[in-house]
MARKENU-662672 format. One record per residue (C-alpha): x, y, z; residue in one letter. Coordinates in steps of 0.1 Angstrom, whole numbers, padded with zeros to 4 digits, always signed. Layout:
<sites>
XYZA...
</sites>
This chain:
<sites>
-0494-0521+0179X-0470-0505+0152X-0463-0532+0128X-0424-0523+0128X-0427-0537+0160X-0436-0571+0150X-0402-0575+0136X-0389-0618+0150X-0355-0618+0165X-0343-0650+0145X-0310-0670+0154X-0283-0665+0144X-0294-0632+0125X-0282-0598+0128X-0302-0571+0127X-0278-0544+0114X-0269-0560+0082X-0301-0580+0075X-0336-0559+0070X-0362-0587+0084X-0401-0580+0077X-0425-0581+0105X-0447-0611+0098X-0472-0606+0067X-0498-0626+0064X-0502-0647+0030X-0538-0661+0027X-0543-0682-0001X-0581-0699-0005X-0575-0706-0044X-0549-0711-0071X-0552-0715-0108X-0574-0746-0122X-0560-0769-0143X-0520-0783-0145X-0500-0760-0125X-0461-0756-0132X-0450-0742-0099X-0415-0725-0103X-0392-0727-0069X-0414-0748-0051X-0394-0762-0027X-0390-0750+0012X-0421-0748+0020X-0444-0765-0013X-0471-0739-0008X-0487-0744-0043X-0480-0782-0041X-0499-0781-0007X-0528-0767-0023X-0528-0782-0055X-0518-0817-0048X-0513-0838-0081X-0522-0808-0105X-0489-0795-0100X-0455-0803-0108X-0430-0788-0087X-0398-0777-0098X-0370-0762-0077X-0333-0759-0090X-0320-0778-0055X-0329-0813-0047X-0325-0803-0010X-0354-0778-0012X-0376-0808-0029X-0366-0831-0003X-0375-0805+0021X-0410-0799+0009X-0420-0831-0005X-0433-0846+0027X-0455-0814+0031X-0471-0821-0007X-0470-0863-0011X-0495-0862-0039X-0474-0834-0066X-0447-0841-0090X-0411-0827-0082X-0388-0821-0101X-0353-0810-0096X-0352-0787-0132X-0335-0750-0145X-0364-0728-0150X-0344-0708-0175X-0348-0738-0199X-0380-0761-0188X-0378-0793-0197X-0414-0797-0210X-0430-0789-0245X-0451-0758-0256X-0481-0756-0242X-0481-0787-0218X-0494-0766-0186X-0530-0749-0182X-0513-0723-0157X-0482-0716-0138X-0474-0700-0102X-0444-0686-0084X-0442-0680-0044X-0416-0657-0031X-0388-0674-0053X-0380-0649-0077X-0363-0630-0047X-0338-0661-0053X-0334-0649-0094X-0311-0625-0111X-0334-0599-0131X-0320-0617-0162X-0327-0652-0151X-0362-0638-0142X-0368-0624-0176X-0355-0659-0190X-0383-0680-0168X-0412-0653-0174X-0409-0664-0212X-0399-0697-0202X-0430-0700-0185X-0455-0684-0210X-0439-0712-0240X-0451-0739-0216X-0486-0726-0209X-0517-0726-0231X-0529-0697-0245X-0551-0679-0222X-0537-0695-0190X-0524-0671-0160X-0490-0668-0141X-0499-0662-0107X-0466-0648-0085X-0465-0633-0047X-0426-0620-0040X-0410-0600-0020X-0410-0556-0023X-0372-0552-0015X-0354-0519-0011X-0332-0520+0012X-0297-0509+0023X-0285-0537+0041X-0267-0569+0033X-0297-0596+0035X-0337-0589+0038X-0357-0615+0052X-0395-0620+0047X-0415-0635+0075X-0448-0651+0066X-0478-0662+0084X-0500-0684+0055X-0535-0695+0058X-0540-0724+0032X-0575-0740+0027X-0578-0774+0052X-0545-0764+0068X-0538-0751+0105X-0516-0717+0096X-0479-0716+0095X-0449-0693+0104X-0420-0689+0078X-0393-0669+0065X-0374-0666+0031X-0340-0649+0031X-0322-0636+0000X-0287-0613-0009X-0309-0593-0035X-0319-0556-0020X-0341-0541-0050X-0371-0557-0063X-0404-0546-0067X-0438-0555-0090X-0424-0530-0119X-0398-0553-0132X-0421-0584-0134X-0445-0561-0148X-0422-0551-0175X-0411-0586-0183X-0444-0600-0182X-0459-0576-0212X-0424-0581-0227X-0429-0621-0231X-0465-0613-0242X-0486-0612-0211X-0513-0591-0197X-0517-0579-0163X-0553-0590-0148X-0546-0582-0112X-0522-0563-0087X-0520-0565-0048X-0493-0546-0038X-0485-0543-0002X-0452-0526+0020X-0432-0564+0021X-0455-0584-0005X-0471-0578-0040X-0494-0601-0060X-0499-0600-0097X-0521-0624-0115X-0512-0621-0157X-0528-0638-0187X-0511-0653-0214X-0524-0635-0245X
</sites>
């Protein structure tokens, strides 16, 4: 089967002004050790899933908390700006982003990638998966399939206005707020990076 053809028909949706992924599949068996500050971590509370009371979550919309909370009992939420944490240098081991930089403005981006590396240690890692967007149309919607460790899999989508994003401009930002680059998975939909705060 042609992947293209794994494209959902979702509700309400239409097709010629929203590009909509076929499903990708996000298997996640480990995240960073340590305190976790997980940045847009509502919907869904992947990281929180996993991580339980090593991470505090932080979205910008109580109603994505209250969304995810009952997924992730055992985390810290935290309705919080990412462009100006409210935590002191330093006070995290590490720090991870699922698919919600799709939701950022480049600038707020660049903002939260040096955000991020004032409230982690020295040495500690930014872990982010997003979303590879170029596309023409009005919306693009991501549909996931994720495998977490103890956890029956799960369907989702995320949805976002932005049509051009890619692992460059993360890349750029990253070195830019004095990371390095460890590791790259970068797919059609999907990429990975895994940097080190230096």
């Amino acid at each position: 089967m042609n992947e293209d053809e794994n494209i959902p028909e979702i509700p309400g949706v239409d097709p010629t002004e929203t590009q909509i992924t076929p499903f990708q599949e996000i298997i996640i068996n480990e995240i960073p050790l340590g305190s976790i500050i997980d940045i847009g971590a509502g919907g869904e509370g992947v990281i929180a899933q996993v991580g339980g009371e090593r991470v505090t979550a932080i979205d910008k919309l109580q109603s994505e908390i209250d969304e995810a909370k009952d997924k992730a009992p055992n985390a810290k939420w935290m309705v919080a700006d990412a462009t100006e944490l409210p935590f002191e240098n330093e006070e995290f081991d590490n720090a991870t982003s699922f698919f919600s930089g799709m939701y950022m403005s480049h600038e707020d981006k660049k903002k939260i990638i040096e955000e991020i590396h004032r409230v982690i240690s020295p040495g500690g890692e930014l872990w982010i998966w997003d979303s590879k967007i170029d596309t023409d149309k009005d919306q693009f919607i991501i549909t996931l399939t994720i495998s977490l460790p103890d956890k029956e899999k799960f369907n989702t989508g995320y949805g976002t206005r932005i049509t051009k994003q890619d692992e460059g401009i993360y890349e750029e930002y990253l070195k830019e707020a004095g990371f390095i680059i460890e590791e790259r998975e970068v797919n059609k939909y999907w990429f990975f990076i895994k940097a080190k705060k230096i």
